[in-house]
N, C-alpha and C positions, 0 to 999 in steps of 0.2 A: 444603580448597579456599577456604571463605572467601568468597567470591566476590557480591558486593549484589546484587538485581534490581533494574535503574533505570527498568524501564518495564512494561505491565501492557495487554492490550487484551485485551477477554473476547469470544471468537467464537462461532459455532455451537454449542452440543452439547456444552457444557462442555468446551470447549474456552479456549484462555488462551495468546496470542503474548508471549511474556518474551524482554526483553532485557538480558543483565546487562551487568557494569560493563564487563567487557576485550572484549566487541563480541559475544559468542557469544548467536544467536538461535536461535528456533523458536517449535515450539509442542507444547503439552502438553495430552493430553487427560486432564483430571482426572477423569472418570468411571473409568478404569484403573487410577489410584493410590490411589483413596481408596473408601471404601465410605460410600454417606450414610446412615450412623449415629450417634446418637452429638452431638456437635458439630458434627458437618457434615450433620447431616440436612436443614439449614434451605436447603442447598445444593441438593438437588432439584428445586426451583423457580428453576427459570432469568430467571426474573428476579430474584432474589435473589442468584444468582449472580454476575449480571451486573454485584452493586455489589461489585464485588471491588475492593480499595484496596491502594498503594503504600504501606509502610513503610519509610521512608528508614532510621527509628532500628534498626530490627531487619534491613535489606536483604531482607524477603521480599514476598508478597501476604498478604494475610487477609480477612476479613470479619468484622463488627460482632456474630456471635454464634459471635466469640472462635475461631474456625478460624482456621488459620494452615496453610502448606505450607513445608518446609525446604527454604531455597535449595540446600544442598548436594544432596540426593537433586534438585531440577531440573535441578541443574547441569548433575549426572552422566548424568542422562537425556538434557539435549538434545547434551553436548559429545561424550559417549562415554567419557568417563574414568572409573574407578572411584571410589568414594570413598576416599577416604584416612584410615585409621584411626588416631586417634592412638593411642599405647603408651606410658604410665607405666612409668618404672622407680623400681625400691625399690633404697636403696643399703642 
């Protein structure tokens, strides 16, 4: 898919309204995807949450103690599409 996130607004309840690049929005409740363990434990705390940041270089969200969420698993979430697995072939 491939596909940047261009916009980022962090709502209630760990929740998160993304917008990516060819127009497809929603929202995503990251308390269902992720489990705060680990690197995202610091996520927890809803206001720490809340400084969730735009990565143009990388097209996803993250936060400053180095969590990050894969645009393509949001993609696939908000648009409905599967993801697309790429397949190496050996000649």
């Amino acid at each position: 898919m491939l596909k940047d996130i261009v916009e980022v607004h962090p709502l209630t309840n760990y929740q998160l309204k993304l917008r990516f690049e060819d127009g497809v929005e929603g929202i995503i409740d990251v308390s269902k995807l992720v489990q705060f363990t680990g690197v995202f434990e610091p996520l927890k705390n809803l206001d720490y949450f809340n400084q969730v940041k735009l990565s143009s270089e990388w097209g996803t969200v993250y936060w400053d103690s180095g969590a990050d969420l894969d645009p393509d698993v949001l993609y696939s979430y908000l648009s409905k599409q599967p993801i697309q697995l790429k397949t190496a072939s050996i000649s």
